[in-house]
N, C-alpha and C positions, 0 to 999 in steps of 0.2 A: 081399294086404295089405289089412289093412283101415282102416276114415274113423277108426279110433281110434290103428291104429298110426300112417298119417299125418301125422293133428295132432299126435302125440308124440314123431313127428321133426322136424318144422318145430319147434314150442317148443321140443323141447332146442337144434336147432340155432342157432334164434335166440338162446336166451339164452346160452350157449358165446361167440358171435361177439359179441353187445355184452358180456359177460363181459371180452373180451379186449380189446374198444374202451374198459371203462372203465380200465384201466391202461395202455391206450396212446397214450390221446389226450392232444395237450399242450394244448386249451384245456380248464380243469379244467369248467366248465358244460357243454361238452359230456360227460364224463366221468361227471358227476350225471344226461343226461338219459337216456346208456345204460346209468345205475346203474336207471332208476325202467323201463326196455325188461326187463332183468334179472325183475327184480320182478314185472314183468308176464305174460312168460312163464312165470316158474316158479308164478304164480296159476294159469294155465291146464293146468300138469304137473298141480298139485294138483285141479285140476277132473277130470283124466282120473282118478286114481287116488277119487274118489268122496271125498276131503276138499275139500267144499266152506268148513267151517267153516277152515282153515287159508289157502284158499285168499281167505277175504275179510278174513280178520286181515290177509294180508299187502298186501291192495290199501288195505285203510281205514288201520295201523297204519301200514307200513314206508313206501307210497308219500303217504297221504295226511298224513303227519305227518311221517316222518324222512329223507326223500329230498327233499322240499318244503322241509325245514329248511337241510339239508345247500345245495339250490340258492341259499336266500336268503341263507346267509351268505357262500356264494361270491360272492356276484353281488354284496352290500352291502359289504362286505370291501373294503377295500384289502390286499392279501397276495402279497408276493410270491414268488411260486412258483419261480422262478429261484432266489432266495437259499436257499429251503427247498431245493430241488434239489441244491444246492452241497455238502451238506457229508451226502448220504443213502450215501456211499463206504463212513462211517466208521461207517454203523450194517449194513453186511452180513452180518459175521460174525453178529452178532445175528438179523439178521433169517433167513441159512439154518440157522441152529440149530432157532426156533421153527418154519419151514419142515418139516426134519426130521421134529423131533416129531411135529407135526399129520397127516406123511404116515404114519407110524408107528402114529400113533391108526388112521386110516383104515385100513392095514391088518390092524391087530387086531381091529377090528368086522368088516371086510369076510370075513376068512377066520374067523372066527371064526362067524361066522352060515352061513357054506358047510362048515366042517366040524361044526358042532352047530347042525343044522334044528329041532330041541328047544327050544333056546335062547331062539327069539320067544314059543313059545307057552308056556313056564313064566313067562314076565311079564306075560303076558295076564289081563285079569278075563273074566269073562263078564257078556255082556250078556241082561236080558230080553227076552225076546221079539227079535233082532236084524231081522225082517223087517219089523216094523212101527216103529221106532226110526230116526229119521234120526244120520245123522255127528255132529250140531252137539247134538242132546238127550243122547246116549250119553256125548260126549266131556263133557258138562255136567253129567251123571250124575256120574261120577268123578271130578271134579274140586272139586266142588260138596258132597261127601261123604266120599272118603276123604281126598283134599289137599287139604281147606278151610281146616288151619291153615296149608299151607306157601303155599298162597294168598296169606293174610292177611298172611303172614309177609314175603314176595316185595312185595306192595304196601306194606306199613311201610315197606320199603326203600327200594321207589323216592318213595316220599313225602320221608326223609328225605335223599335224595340230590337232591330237588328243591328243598328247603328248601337244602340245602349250596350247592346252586350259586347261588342267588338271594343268601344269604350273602356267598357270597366275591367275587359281579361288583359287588354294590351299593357303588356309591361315592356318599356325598354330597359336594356341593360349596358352597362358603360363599357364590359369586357369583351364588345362583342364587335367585329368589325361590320361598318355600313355600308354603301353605296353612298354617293356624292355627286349627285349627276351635272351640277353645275361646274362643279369643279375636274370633273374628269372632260366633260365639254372644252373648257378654259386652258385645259393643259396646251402647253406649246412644245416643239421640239428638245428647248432649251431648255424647259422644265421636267419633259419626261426622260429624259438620254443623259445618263452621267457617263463620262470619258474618263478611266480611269489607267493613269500609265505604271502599269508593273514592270518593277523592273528584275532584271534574269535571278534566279534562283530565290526570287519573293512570291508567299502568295499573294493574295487580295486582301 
């Protein structure tokens, strides 16, 4: 056995086992910290298989933005998890249907690539030159070029789903003092300076 197979049973096995720690733990921060162990190991799968570029989307994007996210709202949150727990009976049926499905999917790609080996390589491009071509310029190559509108396309979305969500959480409240910036502009001497004559043994 070799220092590659190895390390690519320690990382699967590790992430498999906090895999399983994060839906079985009952304090949910723990839960987020064996979500971002997850994360971490399967960087380190994607290291062995030579995607280095997938391998640092997933530690800058997933751990350093959306598992970071996920721990801060847990942690600032009052929520509780008991009462959400009470009432997960009556979403079962639901949830082994989609269950179902997804294992369904899985096994139409899975057999489906072992009975047509054909399959991977009629949706392959070719690359120039592939020896002198790293993973991260290739992958940037074709993306950059043939899927540059659905690119662009994919980022209008999340633009406007980030715009949506700022929409819907922004509440103003009337008790709160604002900024005015026209009007603090606007101000004059004679409107910002009151002169006020006290006279001896008065206060203000």
């Amino acid at each position: 056995m070799g220092l590659q197979a190895i390390f690519f049973y320690l990382f699967a096995f590790v992430a498999v086992a906090s895999a399983f720690m994060v839906i079985s733990a009952r304090n949910p921060v723990h839960s987020v910290l064996f979500l971002i162990l997850v994360f971490f190991n399967a960087a380190g799968l994607f290291l062995l298989t030579g995607a280095e570029f997938l391998a640092m989307i997933l530690l800058v994007v997933y751990i350093g933005a959306v598992a970071v996210l996920f721990l801060f709202v847990v942690m600032m949150l009052d929520i509780d998890f008991a009462e959400l727990r009470s009432g997960v009976l009556q979403y079962a049926p639901i949830g082994i249907l989609i269950g179902l499905i997804v294992a369904a999917e899985l096994i139409v790609v899975i057999g489906g690539s072992v009975l047509t080996t054909d399959a991977a390589r009629a949706i392959t491009m070719p690359i120039p030159n592939p020896a002198e071509r790293t993973n991260t310029a290739a992958l940037g190559d074709v993306l950059y070029t043939n899927y540059v509108y659905f690119f662009q396309i994919a980022g209008l979305v999340l633009l406007v789903a980030m715009i949506g969500a700022i929409v819907l959480t922004l509440r103003h409240r009337t008790n709160i003092k604002r900024q005015d910036i026209s009007r603090q502009v606007a101000r004059t001497p004679a409107t910002a300076v009151e002169v006020v004559k006290v006279k001896p043994g008065q206060g203000v």
